[in-house]
C-alpha positions as CSV (number, residue, x, y, z in Angstrom):
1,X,-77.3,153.3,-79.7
2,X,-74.6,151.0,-78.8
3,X,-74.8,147.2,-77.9
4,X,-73.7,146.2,-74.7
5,X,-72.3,142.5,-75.0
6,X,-71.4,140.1,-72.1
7,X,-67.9,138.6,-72.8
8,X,-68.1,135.0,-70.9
9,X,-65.3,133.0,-69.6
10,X,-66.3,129.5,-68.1
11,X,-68.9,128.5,-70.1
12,X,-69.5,125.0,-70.7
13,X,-70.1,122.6,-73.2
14,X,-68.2,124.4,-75.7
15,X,-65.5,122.8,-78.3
16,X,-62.3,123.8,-78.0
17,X,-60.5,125.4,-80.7
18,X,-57.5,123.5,-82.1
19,X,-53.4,123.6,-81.0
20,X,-51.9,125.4,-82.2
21,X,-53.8,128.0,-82.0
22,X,-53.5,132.1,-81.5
23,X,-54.4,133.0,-77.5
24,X,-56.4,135.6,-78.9
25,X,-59.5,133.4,-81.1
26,X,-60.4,135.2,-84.5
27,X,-63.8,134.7,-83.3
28,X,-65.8,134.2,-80.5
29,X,-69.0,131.4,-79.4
30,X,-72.4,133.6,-79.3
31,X,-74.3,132.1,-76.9
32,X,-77.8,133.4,-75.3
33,X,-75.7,135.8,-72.8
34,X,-73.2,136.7,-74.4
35,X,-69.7,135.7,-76.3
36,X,-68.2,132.8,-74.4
37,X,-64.5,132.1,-74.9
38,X,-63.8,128.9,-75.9
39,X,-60.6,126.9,-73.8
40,X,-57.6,126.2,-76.2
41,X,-56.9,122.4,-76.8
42,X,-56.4,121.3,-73.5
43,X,-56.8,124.9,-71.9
44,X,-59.9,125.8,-70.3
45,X,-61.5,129.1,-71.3
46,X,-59.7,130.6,-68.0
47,X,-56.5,129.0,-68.5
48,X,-56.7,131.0,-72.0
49,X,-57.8,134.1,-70.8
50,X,-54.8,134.4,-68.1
51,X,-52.1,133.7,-71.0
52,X,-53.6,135.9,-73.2
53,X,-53.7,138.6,-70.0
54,X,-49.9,137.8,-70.1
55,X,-49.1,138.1,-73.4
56,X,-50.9,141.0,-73.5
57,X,-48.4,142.6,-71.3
58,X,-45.6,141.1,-72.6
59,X,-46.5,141.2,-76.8
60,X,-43.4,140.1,-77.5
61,X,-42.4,137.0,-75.0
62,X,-41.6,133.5,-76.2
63,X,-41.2,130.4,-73.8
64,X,-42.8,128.2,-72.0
65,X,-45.9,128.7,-69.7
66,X,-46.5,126.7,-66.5
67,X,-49.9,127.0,-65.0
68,X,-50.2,125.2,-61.9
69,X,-53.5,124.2,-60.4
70,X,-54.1,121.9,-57.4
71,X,-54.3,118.5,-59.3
72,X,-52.8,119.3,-62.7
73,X,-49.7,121.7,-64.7
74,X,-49.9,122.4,-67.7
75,X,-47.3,123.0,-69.8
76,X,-47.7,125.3,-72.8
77,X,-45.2,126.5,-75.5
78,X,-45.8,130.2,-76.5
79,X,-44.8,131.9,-79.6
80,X,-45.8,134.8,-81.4
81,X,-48.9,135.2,-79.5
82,X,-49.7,131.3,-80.3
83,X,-49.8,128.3,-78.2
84,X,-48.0,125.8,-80.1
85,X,-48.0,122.6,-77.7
86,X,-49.5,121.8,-74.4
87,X,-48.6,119.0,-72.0
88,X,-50.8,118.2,-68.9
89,X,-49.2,116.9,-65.8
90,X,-50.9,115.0,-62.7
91,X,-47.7,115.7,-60.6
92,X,-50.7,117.6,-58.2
93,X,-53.1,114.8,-57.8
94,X,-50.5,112.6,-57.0
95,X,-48.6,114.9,-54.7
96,X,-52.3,115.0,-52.9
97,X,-52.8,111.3,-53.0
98,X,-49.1,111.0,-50.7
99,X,-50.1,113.9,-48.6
100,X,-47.1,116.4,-49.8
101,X,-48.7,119.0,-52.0
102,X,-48.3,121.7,-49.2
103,X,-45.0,120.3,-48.8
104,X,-41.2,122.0,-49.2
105,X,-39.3,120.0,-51.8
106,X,-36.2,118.9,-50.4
107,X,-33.5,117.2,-52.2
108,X,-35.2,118.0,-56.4
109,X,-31.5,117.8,-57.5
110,X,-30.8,114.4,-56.5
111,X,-34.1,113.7,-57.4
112,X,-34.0,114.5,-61.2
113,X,-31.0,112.5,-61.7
114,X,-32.9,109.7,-60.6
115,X,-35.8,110.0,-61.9
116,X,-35.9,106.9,-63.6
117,X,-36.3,105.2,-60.2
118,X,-39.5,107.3,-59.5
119,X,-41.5,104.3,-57.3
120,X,-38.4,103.4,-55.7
121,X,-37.7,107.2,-54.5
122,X,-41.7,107.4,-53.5
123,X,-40.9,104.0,-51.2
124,X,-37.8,105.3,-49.4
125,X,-38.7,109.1,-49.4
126,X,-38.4,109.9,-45.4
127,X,-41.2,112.8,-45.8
128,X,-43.7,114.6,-47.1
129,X,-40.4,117.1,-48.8
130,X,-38.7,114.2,-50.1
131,X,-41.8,112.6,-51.6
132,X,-42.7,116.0,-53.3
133,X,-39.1,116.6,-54.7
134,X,-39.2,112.8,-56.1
135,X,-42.1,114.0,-58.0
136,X,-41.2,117.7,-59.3
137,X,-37.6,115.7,-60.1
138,X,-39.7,113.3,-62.4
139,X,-41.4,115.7,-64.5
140,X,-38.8,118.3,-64.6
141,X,-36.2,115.5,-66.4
142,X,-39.7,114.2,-68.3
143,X,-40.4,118.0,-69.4
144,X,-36.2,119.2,-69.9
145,X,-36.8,119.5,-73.8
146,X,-39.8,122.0,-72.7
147,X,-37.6,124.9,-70.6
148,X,-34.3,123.9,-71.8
149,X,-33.3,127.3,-73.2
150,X,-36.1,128.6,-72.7
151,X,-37.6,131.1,-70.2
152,X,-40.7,130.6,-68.0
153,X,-43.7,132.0,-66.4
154,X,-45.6,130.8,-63.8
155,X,-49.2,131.2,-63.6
156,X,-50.5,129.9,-60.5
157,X,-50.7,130.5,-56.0
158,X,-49.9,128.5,-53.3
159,X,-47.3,126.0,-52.0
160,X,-47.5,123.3,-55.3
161,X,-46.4,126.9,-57.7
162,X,-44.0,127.4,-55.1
163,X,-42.3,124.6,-55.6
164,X,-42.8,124.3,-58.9
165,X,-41.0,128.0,-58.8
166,X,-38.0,126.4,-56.5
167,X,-37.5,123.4,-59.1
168,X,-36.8,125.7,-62.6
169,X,-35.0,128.6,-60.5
170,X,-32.7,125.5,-59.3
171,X,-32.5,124.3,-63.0
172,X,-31.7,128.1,-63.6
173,X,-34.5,128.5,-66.1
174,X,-35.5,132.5,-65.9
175,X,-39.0,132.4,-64.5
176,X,-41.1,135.6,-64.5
177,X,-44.0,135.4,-61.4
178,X,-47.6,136.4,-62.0
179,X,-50.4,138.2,-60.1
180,X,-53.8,136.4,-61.1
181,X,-56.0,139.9,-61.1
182,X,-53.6,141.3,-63.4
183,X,-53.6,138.5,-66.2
184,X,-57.5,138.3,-66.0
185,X,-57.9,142.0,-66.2
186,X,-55.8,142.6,-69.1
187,X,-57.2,138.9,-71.1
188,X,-60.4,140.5,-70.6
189,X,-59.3,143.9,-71.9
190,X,-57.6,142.2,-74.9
191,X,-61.3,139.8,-75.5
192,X,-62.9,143.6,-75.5
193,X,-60.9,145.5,-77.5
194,X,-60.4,143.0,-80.1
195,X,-64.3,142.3,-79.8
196,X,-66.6,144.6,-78.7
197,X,-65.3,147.5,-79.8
198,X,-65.0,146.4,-83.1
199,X,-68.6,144.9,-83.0
């Protein structure tokens, strides 16, 4: 008779496993419900899932990874199904503290070339667009050895991934768009196979 197993995604109080590391683990934490996915050094376990979901569709895709959530980015390095270094930005909490995440960049090219002048940009920025573009222009000249020749995906929804989308498409960095039911349903299909069937 065959074992039904629980794969778990979100559990917490698990360590980490080290970067860099392979998106798909070599093992998984048993834990009284089930086998819980750890998160990936900074990664949390669902973070890990929906880059494995994507590499799992794309087996052979090297670049860099943006995942954008409301108060952080991270940016993570893929190769050869591995995650090989990740950065973690606060660009969203701050864009929330000034009141432009849901904002329209405007003006991220003159932005980046400044970016050196960051709190000066913040104190003349006319709006809630110009505030937002002083930010994404700070962290896209912070991050330029990260997608220079390189190509992106984005993993993320909403007006901050939009214009995290606008900024690397205006840098001309190829950037491939996600759909979040895709990545977890194929991460999850990858956990199994490599998993449960094998259990």
């Amino acid at each position: 008779m065959a074992t039904e197993h629980r794969l778990i995604v979100g559990a917490t109080g698990l360590p980490a496993h080290k970067i860099p590391g392979k998106l798909c683990p070599e093992d998984l934490h048993r834990g009284a419900d089930g086998l819980c996915l750890p998160g990936l050094g900074q990664m949390t376990s669902g973070e890990r899932l929906r880059l494995l979901g994507f590499q799992t569709l794309n087996p052979y895709w090297d670049g860099v990874a943006l995942i954008v959530q409301s108060e952080r980015t991270l940016w993570v390095t893929l190769s050869a199904g591995e995650a090989i270094h990740v950065q973690a930005s606060a660009t969203g909490q701050l864009a929330i503290a000034l009141g432009c995440e849901a904002a329209v960049p405007e003006g991220l090219d003159e932005a980046m070339s400044l970016a050196e002048r960051l709190p000066f940009q913040l104190a003349e920025a006319t709006g809630p667009g110009a505030r937002l573009a002083a930010l994404l222009g700070a962290e896209m000249a912070a991050a330029k050895r990260l997608w220079l020749g390189q190509q992106a995906v984005l993993i993320g929804q909403g007006p901050l991934a939009h214009a995290y989308l606008a900024a690397l498409r205006g840098l001309y960095v190829p950037v491939t768009e996600t759909m979040d039911a895709a990545l977890v349903r194929e991460g999850f299909r990858a956990l199994a196979r490599t998993f449960v069937a094998s259990d």
